[in-house]
N, C-alpha and C positions, 0 to 999 in steps of 0.2 A: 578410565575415569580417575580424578585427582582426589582422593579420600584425604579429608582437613585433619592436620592432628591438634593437638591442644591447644597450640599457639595461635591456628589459624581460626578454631571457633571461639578463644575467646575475645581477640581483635573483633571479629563480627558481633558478636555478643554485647559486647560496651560499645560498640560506636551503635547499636540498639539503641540504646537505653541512654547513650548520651543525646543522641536526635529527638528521642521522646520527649525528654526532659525541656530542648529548647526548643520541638514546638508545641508545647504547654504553656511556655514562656509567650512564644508569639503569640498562642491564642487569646493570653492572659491580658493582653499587652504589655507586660514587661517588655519586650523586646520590639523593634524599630523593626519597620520591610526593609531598610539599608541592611542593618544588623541580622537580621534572618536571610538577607538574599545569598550570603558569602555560604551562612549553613546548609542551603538546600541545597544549596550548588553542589555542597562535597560531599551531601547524600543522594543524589540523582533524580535532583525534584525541579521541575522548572515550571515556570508560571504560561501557558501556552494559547492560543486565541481562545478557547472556553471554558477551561480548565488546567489544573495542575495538570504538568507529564513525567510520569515516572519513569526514569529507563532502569532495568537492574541488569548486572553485569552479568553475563554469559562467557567466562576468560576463555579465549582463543578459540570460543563457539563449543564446545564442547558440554552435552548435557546428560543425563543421567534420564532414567524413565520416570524416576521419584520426583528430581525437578521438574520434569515438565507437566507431570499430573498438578505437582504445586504451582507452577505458575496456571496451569486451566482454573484451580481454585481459585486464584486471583481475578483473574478475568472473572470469573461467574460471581464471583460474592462483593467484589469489591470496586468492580469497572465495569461495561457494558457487554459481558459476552466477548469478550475479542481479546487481541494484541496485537502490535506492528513488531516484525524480525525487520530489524536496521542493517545496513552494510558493516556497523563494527561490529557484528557477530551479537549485538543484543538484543534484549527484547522492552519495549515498549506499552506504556499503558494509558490511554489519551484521556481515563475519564476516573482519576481516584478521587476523593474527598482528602483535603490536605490534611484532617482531624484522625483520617484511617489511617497514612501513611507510615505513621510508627509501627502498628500493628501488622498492616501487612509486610514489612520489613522483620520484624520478630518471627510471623512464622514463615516469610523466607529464609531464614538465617537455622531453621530447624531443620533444613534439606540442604546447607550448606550453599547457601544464596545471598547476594549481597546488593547493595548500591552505590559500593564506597569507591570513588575514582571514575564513576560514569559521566561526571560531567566538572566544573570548574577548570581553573589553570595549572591541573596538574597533569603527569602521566595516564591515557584513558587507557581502556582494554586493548590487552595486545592481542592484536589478531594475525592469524596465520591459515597453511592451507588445509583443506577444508579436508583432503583427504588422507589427513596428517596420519601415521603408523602405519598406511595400505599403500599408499600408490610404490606404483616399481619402479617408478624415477627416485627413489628416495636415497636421501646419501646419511640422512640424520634424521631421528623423528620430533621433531621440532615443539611437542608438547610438551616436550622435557626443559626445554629451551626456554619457552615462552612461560612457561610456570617458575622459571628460576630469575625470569625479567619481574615477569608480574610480584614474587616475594621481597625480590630487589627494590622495585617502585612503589608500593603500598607502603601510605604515609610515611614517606620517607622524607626527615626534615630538612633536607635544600630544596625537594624538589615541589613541596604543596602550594605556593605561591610563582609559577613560572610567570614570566612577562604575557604566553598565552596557552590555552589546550596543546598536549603535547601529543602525536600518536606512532608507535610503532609498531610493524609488521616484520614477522618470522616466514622463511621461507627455507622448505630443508630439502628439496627437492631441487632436479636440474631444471626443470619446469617452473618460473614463478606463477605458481598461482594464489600467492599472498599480494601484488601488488606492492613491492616491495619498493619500488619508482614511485611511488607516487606518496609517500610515507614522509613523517619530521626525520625518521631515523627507519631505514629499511635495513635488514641483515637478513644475509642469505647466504646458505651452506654451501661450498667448495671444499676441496680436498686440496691440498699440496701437494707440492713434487714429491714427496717420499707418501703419500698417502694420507699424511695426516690431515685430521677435519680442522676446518675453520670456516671464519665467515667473512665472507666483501662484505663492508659497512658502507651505503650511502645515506646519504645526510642531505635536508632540506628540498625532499620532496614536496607535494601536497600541489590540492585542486585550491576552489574557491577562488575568493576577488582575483587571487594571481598566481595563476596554476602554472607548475613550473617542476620540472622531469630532476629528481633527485643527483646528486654527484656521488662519483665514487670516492669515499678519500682513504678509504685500508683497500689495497684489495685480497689481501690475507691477514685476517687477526687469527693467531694460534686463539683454539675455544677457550684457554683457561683465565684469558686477557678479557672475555667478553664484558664483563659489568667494569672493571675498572675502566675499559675505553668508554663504555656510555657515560659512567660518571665524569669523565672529561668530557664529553661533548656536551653533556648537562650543564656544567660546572658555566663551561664557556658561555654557552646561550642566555643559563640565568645570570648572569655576571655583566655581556653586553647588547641582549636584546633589548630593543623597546619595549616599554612601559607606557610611552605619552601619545601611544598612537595606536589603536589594537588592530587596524587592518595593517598595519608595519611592522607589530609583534609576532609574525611569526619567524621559528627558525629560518624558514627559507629564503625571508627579506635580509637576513644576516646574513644566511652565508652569499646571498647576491653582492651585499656591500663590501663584504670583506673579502669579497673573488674563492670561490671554492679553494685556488691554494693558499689565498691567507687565512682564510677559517681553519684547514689544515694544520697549519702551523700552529693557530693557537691551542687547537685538539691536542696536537703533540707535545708541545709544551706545556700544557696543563697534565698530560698521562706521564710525563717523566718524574712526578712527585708520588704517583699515583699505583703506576707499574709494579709489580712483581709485590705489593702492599696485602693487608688484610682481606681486600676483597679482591684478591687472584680464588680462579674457580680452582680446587680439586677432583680427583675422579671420586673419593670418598663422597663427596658436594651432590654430584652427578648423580650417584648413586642411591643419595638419601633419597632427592628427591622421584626419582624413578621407582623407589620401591614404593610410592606411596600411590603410584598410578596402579587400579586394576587392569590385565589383560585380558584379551578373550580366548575361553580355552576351544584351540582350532580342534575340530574332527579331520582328521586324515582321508581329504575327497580328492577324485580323480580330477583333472581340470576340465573336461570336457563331461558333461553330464546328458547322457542320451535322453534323455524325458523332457531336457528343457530344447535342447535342436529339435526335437519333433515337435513343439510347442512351436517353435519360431516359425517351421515351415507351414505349419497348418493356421497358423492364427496370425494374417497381418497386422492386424491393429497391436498385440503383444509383441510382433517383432518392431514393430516401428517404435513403441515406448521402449524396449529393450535396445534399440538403436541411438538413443537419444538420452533416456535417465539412468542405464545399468555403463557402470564404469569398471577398470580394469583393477585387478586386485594382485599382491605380491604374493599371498596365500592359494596355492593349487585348490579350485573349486569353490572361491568366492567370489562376491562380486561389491562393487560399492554404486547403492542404488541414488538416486537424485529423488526426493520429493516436490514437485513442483507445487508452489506458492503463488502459481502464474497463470493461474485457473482465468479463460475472458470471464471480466464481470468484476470478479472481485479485485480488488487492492493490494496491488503488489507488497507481499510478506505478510500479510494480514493474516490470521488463524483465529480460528471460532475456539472458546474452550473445549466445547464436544468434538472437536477437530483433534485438538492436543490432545486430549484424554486417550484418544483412539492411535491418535502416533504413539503414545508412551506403550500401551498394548501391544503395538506391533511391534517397536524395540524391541519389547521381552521376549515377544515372540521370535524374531525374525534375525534380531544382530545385538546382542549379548544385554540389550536392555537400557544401550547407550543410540547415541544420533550425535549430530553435527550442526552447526548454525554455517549458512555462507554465507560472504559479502556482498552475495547475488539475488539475497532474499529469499535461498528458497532452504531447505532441509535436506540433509541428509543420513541412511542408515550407511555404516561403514564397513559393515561385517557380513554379507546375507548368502548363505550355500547358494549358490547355483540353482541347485535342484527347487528350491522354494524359494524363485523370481515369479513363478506363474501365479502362485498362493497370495503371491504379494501382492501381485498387481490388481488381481481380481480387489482386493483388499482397500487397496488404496483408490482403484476406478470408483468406486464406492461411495467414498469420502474426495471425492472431488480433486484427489493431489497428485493424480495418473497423469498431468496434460505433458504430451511427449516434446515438450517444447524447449529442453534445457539447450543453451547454446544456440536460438534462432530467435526471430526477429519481437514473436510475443512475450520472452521470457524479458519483462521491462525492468530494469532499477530503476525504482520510483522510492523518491522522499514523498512523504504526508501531504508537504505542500500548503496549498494556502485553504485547506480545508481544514486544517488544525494548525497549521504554525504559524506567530503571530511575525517573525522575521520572513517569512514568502511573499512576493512578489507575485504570484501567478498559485490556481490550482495545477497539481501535479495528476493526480488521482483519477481524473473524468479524461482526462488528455492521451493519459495509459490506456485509458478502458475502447477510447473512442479506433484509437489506433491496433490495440489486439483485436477489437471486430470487425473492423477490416481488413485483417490478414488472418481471421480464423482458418481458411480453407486447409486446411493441412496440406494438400495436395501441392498447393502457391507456396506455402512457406516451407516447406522440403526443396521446392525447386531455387528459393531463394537461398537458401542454405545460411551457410554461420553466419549471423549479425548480430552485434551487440548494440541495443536500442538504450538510452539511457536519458530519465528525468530528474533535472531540480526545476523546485520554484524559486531558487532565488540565485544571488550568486556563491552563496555559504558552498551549493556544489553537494548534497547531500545525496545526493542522484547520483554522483560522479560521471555527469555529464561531459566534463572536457575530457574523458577517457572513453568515451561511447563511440563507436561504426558512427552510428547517428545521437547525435546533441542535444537534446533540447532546453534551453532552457526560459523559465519565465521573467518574464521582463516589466515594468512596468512602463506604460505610455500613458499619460495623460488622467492617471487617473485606471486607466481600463487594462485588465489582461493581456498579455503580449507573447509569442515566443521565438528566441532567437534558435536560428538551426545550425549546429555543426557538423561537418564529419570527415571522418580518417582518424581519430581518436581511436589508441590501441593500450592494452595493459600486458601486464607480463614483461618478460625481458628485453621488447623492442619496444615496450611505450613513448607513447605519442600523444602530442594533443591535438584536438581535433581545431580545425580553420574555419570560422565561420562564413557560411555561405552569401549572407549579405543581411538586409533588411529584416525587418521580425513579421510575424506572421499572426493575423489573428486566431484563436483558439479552433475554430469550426473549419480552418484552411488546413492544420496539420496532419492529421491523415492524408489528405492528395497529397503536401509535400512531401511526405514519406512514400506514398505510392509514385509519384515524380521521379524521386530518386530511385527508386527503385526500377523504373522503366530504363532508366539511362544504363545504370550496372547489367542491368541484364542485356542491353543491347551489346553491352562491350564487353563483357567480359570472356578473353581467349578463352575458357572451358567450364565444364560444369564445376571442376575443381576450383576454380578463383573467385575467392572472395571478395564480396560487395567492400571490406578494405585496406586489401588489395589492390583493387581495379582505382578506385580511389588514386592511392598512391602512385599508382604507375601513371594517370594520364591527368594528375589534380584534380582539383577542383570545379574548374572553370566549365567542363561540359554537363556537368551537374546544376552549374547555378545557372545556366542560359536557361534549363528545360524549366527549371521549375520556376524562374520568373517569368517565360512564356506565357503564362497564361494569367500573370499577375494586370491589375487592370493598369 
């Protein structure tokens, strides 16, 4: 966990007490809703279909037990019992009073908690992967990384005014599971020929109106180069992105216009001023910031623990959750467990305060008092012995966060949608719900094996629908709800975007077409090993869309 020192609690501290101050001002009307919209923005307040929405920053998903009892507090005294976990690693509040918002910002900021960079035209939360310091693909532990991004970009004066939202994702593993393609700016750890670390930088990813697979343009930056080369890709963007068009404002409209090697060129020529300057990293650099991170002190356990293999063999429902939420750890006799967020019924990433409260417990209890945010919507513990996976589970069946579904067809990314958001198109919410109850059977969705389901309501892509097996997104027609389907949409290091199937579908059709699709993959697919996409990609699209407009009238 990244413990603040002086400098970092008193930045949070005054931008406190500067936000109170101006919305006193707005409430006062001294101040204009033009003039307050630029402030809320770059405190993480937005004006939403029933209410203000607070998002507060969770950097690179990583949370403490202390935090997350404080955000339960939040929810219970100052929102409705609840919160929404977002794909960028944060968390969400859909019902504050704009008058509280200073206050519950002050005593987040007493557990080392903020809102600053959660939303306007600057640098957002850098997020990375989930199973950052444990997994055994790991070449670099990327919270070291992402914390010396995020000191780098907080209120940093070029970059608080971009042409639009910037976002980056850290990847330190051979495995991207930061989505690193689909990012303004993705970087992702390699090694060179003599060993040394570095990182491939791609540039001008990103979904939404014009979703479009990131370029490679370093494919070795020595680590000590890392911020001065972002500040040249910064420098460039603010310098010739759009401003007069904000769906043309993003990086990645630029690097289309200027062709990945002329955007290149302008990177390099801008870093030749920049190179080998004040802001080259040090290992001294590296260093500070690393000691400021706590570790967990490991016990010295066998890798195999006999108490839990005889739990797997005697209890299938424990081994099926342990098949599916307990992941592979670099420490002999740990495990890194998945909390699912993807309970049928409820709203993908959504958590009750009494929910939270009872996860920060288990932290303490179970993996050093720390957890994880994913870009999946759901929670993770990072740390947990082996031998007490059984204790856990019983634990978590309990509080509703056992569903073995991590990686299969009910685990949905879903945005809010047009149930809270006043930019959607379509509900998100009822759409997810309708479709995990028709594939509760666990028995069906084992046999369907890996599929990544994904919702927006609109085209913003909050869903990260054009990266989803299957696509959905909401559409409007005439006034009425609508949903367009895609699929073959893949993340990680062969990302793809998914081809949409044809026509839109009304709300109450999309479970069949989901079940449609699904009849077709299963009819074709060479083994129980090939994925729904997979099979996709090997045979397209086209005997997919015949089945499912068969039966269209």
């Amino acid at each position: 966990m990244y413990i603040y020192d002086d400098i970092d609690q008193r930045i949070v501290d005054e931008r406190v007490a500067q936000f109170r101050d101006q919305t006193r001002r707005f409430l006062a009307g001294q101040l204009s809703e033009d003039e307050f919209r630029a402030l809320r923005l770059r405190n993480g307040l937005y004006i939403q279909k029933h209410a203000p929405m607070l998002r507060v920053a969770i950097p690179y998903g990583l949370l403490s037990s202390a935090q997350l009892r404080e955000l339960a507090h939040v929810a219970r005294r100052y929102d409705r019992g609840y919160a929404h976990f977002s794909t960028r690693q944060n968390i969400q509040y859909n019902w504050p009073r704009l008058e509280e918002v200073p206050q519950i910002l002050a005593e987040l900021a007493t557990v080392q908690m903020h809102a600053i960079q959660t939303s306007g035209n600057c640098v957002r939360n850098v997020t990375t992967d989930h199973f950052a310091g444990v997994a055994p693909d790991e070449i670099v532990d990327p919270f070291v990384w992402a914390e010396l991004v995020r000191q780098w970009s907080t209120l940093h004066p070029e970059f608080g005014f971009l042409p639009r939202k910037f976002k980056i994702a850290i990847n330190g593993s051979v495995e991207d599971r930061a989505a690193v393609l689909v990012h303004d700016i993705g970087i992702h750890a390699v090694r060179g020929d003599t060993g040394e670390v570095g990182f491939r930088v791609m540039v001008g990813g990103g979904l939404g109106r014009t979703p479009i697979i990131g370029h490679v343009i370093r494919e070795f930056l020595p680590w000590k180069h890392l911020l001065t080369y972002l500040d040249a890709i910064l420098r460039v963007y603010n310098r010739y992105g759009r401003r007069d068009n904000k769906f043309k404002a993003r990086i990645k409209i630029l690097v289309k216009d200027l062709t990945p090697a002329g955007f290149t060129r302008q990177v390099e020529e801008e870093w030749f001023h920049l190179k080998g300057g004040p802001g080259t990293l040090i290992q001294a650099e590296l260093d500070r910031v690393e000691t400021r991170f706590t570790r967990p002190a490991y016990l010295r356990l066998h890798d195999v623990d006999p108490g839990y293999e005889a739990r797997l063999k005697a209890e299938p429902a424990f081994a099926r959750w342990a098949s599916r939420n307990v992941h592979a750890h670099k420490v002999p006799g740990y495990a890194a467990v998945s909390l699912s967020l993807k309970k049928t019924g409820v709203p993908s990433g959504d958590a009750t305060a009494d929910q939270m409260d009872a996860v920060a417990r288990l932290a303490d209890d179970y993996s050093f008092g720390e957890l994880r945010v994913t870009h999946e919507q759901n929670l993770v513990f990072a740390d947990v012995p082996r031998r007490d996976l059984h204790d856990l589970w019983l634990e978590l069946r309990a509080l509703g966060l056992a569903t073995p579904n991590i990686g299969l067809l009910t685990n949905i990314i879903s945005c809010p949608g047009g149930d809270f958001c006043s930019l959607a198109n379509a509900a998100s919410i009822p759409v997810a719900q309708a479709i995990q109850a028709r594939f509760e059977d666990l028995d069906y969705l084992y046999d369907i094996g890996e599929l990544d389901l994904n919702i927006s309501g609109c085209m913003n892509s909050c869903g990260h629908h054009h990266v989803g097996h299957i696509g959905i997104l909401g559409v409007d027609k005439n006034g009425e709800e609508w949903y367009q389907v895609s699929i073959g949409g893949t993340q990680g290091s062969q990302a793809a975007l998914g081809r949409v199937i044809g026509p839109s579908f009304a709300r109450a059709e999309v479970p069949d077409v989901v079940e449609r699709l699904i009849e077709v993959y299963l009819r074709q697919r060479d083994s129980d090993s090939e994925q729904f996409v997979e099979v996709v990609h090997r045979i397209g699209i086209e005997p997919f869309k015949a089945h499912v407009y068969a039966y269209a009238d």
